[in-house]
N, CA and C atoms as a LAMMPS dump frame, in Angstrom:
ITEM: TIMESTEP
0
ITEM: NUMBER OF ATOMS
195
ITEM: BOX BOUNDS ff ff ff
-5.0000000000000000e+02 5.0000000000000000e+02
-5.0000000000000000e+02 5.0000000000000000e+02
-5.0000000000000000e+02 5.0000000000000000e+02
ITEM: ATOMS id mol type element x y z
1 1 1 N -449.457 218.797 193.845
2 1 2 C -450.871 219.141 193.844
3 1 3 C -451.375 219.183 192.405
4 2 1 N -452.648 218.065 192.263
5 2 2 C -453.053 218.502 190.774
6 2 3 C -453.953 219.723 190.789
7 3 1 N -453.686 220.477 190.036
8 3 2 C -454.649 221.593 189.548
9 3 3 C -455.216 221.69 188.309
10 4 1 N -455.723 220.297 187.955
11 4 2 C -456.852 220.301 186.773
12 4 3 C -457.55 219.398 187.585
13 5 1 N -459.626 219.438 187.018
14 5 2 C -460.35 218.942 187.416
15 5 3 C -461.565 219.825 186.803
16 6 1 N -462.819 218.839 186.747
17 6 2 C -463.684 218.935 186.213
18 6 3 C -464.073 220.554 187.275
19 7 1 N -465.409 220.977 186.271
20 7 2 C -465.739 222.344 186.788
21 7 3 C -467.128 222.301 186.761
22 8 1 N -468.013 222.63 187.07
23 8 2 C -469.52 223.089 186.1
24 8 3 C -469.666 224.462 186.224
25 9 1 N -470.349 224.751 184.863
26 9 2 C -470.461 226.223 184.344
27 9 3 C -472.164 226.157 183.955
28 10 1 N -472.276 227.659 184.365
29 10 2 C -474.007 227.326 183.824
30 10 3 C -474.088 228.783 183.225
31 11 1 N -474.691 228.754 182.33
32 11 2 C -474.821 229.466 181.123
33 11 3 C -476.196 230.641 181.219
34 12 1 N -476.287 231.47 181.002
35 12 2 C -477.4 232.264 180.931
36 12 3 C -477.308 233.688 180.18
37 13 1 N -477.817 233.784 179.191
38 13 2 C -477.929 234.952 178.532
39 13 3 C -476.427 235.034 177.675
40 14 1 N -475.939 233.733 177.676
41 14 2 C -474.47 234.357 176.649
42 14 3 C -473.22 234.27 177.637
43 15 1 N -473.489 234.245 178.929
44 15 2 C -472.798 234.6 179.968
45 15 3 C -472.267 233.257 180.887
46 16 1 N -471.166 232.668 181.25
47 16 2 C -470.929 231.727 181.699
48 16 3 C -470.996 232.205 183.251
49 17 1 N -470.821 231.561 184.291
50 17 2 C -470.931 231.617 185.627
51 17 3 C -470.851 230.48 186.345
52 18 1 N -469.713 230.203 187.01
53 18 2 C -468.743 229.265 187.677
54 18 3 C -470.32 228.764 189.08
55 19 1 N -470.562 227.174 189.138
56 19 2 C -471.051 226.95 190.073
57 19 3 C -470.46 226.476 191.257
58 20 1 N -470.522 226.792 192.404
59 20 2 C -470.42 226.859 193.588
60 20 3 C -470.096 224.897 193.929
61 21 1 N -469.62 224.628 194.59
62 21 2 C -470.073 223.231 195.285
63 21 3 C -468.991 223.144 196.499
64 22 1 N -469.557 222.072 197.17
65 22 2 C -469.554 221.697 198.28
66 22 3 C -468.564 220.875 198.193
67 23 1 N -467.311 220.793 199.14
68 23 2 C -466.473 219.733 199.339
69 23 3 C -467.009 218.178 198.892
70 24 1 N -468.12 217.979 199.469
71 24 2 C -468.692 216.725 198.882
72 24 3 C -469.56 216.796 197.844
73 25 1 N -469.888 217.921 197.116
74 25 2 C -470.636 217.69 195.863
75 25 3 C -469.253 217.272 195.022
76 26 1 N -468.513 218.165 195.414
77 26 2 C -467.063 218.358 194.315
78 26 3 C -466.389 216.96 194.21
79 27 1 N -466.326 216.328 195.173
80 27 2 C -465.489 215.238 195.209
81 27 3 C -466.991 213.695 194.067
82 28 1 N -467.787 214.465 194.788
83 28 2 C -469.292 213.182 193.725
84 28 3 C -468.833 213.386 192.286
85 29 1 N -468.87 214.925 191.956
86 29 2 C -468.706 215.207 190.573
87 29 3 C -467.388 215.024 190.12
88 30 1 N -466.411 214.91 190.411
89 30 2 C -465.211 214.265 190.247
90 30 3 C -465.206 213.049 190.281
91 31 1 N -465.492 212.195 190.585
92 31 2 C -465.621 210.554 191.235
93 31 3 C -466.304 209.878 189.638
94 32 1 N -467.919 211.114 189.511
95 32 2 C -468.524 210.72 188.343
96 32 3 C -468.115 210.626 187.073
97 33 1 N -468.003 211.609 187.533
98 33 2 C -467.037 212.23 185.544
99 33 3 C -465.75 211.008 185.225
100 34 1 N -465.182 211.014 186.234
101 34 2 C -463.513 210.678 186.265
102 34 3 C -464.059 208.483 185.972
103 35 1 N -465.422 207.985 186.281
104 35 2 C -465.78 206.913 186.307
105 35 3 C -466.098 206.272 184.232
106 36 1 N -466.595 207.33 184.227
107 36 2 C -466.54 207.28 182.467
108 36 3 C -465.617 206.412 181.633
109 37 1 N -466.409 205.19 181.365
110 37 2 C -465.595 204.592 180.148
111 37 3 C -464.559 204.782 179.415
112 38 1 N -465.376 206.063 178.334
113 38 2 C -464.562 206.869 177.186
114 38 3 C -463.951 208.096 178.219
115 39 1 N -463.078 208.565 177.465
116 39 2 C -462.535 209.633 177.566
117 39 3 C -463.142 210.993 177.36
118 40 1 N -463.171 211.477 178.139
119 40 2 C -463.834 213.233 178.162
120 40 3 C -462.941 213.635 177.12
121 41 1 N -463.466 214.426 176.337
122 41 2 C -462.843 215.808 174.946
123 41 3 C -462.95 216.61 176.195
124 42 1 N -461.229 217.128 176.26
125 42 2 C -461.435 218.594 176.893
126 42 3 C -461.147 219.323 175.978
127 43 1 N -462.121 220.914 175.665
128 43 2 C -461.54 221.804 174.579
129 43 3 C -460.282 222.311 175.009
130 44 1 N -458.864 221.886 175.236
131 44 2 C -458.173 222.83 175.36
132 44 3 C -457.389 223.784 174.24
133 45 1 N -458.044 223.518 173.14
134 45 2 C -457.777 225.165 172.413
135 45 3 C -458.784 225.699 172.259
136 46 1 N -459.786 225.763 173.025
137 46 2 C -460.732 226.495 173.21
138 46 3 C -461.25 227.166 173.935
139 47 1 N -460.267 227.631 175.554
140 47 2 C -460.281 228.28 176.358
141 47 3 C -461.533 229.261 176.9
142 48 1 N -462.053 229.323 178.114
143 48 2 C -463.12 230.268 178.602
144 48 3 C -462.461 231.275 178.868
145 49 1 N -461.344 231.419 179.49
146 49 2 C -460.804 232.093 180.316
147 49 3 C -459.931 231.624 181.53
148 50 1 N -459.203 232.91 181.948
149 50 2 C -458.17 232.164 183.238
150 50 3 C -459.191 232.373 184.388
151 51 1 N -459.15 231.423 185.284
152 51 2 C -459.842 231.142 186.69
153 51 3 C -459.146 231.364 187.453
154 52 1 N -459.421 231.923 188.327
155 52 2 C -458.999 232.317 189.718
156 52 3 C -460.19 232.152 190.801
157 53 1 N -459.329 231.812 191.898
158 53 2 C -460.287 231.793 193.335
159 53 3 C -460.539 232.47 193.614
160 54 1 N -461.744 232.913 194.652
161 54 2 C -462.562 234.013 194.865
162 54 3 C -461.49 234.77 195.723
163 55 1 N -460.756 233.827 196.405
164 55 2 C -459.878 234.49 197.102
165 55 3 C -458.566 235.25 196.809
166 56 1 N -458.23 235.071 195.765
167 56 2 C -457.111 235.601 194.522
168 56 3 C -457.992 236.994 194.101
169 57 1 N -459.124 236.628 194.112
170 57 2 C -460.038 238.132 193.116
171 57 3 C -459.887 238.784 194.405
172 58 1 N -460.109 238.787 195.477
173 58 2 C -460.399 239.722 196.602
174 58 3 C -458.688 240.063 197.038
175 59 1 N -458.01 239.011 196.884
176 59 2 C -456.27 239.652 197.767
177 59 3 C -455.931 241.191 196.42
178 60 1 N -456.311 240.743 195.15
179 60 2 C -456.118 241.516 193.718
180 60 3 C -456.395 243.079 194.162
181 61 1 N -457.883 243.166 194.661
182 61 2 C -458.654 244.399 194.589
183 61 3 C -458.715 244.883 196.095
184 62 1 N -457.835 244.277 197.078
185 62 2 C -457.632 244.894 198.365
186 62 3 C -456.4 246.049 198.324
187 63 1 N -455.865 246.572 197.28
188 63 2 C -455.168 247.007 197.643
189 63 3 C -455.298 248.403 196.713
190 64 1 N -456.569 248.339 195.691
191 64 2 C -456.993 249.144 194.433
192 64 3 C -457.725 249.595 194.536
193 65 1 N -458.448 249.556 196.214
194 65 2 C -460.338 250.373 196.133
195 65 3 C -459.952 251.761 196.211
C-alpha cells in the first residue's frame, strides 16, 4: 500500500486545515498533479506535521474522555 500522495491544505489566519474530498475528487487531484511534466518539489525537510485519520484521532481519545 502506498501511503504518500498529494493532499490540499487551506490556510486561514496562520492556521493550516486538511480539506476534505471525495473518493472521486481525490483520485481527479491525484491523476492531475501526478500528470505534470516537471517534477513536484516536495518540502520534505519542511514538515507540517504528522497526519492522522480522523479515525486514528477518535480510536486515540475513546478511551481518555
Amino acid at each position: 500500500m502506498n501511503n504518500e500522495g498529494f493532499a490540499l491544505i487551506y490556510v486561514r489566519d496562520g492556521v493550516a486545515y486538511p480539506v476534505e474530498l471525495t473518493e472521486e475528487q481525490n483520485g481527479m487531484l491525484q491523476s492531475t498533479l501526478n500528470a505534470f511534466a516537471q517534477p513536484i518539489h516536495v518540502g520534505i525537510d519542511a514538515p507540517l506535521g504528522e497526519v492522522i485519520t480522523l479515525a486514528e484521532r477518535e480510536a486515540s481519545t475513546d478511551g481518555h474522555s
